[in-house]
C-alpha positions as CSV (number, residue, x, y, z in Angstrom):
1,X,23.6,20.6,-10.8
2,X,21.4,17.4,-11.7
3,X,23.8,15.0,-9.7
4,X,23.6,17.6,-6.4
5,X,20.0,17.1,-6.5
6,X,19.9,13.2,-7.3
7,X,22.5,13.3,-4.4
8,X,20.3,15.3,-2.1
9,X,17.1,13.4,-3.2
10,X,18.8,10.2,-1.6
11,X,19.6,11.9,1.6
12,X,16.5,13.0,2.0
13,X,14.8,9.6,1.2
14,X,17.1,8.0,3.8
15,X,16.4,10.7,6.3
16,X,13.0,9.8,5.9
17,X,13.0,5.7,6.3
18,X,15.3,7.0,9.1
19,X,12.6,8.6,10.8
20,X,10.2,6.1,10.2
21,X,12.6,3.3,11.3
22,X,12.7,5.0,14.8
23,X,9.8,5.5,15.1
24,X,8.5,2.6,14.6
25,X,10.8,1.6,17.2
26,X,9.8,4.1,19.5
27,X,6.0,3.6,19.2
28,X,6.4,-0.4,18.9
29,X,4.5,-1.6,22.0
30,X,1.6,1.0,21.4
31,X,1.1,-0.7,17.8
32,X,1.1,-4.2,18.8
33,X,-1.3,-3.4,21.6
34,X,-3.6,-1.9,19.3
35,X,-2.7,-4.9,16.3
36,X,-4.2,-7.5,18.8
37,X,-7.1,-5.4,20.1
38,X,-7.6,-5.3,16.9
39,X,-7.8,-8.8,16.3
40,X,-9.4,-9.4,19.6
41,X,-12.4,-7.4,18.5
42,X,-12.3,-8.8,14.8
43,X,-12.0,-12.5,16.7
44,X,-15.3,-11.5,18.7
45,X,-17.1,-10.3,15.6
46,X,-16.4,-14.0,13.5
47,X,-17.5,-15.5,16.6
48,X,-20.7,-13.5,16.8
49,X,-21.5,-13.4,13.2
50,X,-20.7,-17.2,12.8
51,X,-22.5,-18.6,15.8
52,X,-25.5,-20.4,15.2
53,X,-29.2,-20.3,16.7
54,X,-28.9,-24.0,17.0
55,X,-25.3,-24.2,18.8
56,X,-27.2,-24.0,22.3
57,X,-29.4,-27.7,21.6
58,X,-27.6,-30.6,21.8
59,X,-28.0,-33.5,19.8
């Protein structure tokens, strides 16, 4: 009875990285078009927050 569960405890767990595998797959160019809006907005922040008052004068 132990092994049947081990056994079905590994099905399940593959069933699962199954599912997640496709959709992954499925989804992929929705999560890489939010990944780099992401990192466009997080880009734009740095910029802001490192910009200084004195970047507009020129020496």
């Amino acid at each position: 009875m132990k092994i049947a569960r081990f056994v079905l405890k590994i099905v399940a767990f593959s069933l699962v990285a199954a599912a997640a595998v496709c959709a992954i797959i499925a989804y992929w160019d929705k999560l890489t078009a939010l990944f780099h809006t992401a990192g466009s907005k997080l880009q734009e922040k740095k910029e802001c927050i490192c910009k200084s008052e004195y970047d507009d004068y020129v020496e």
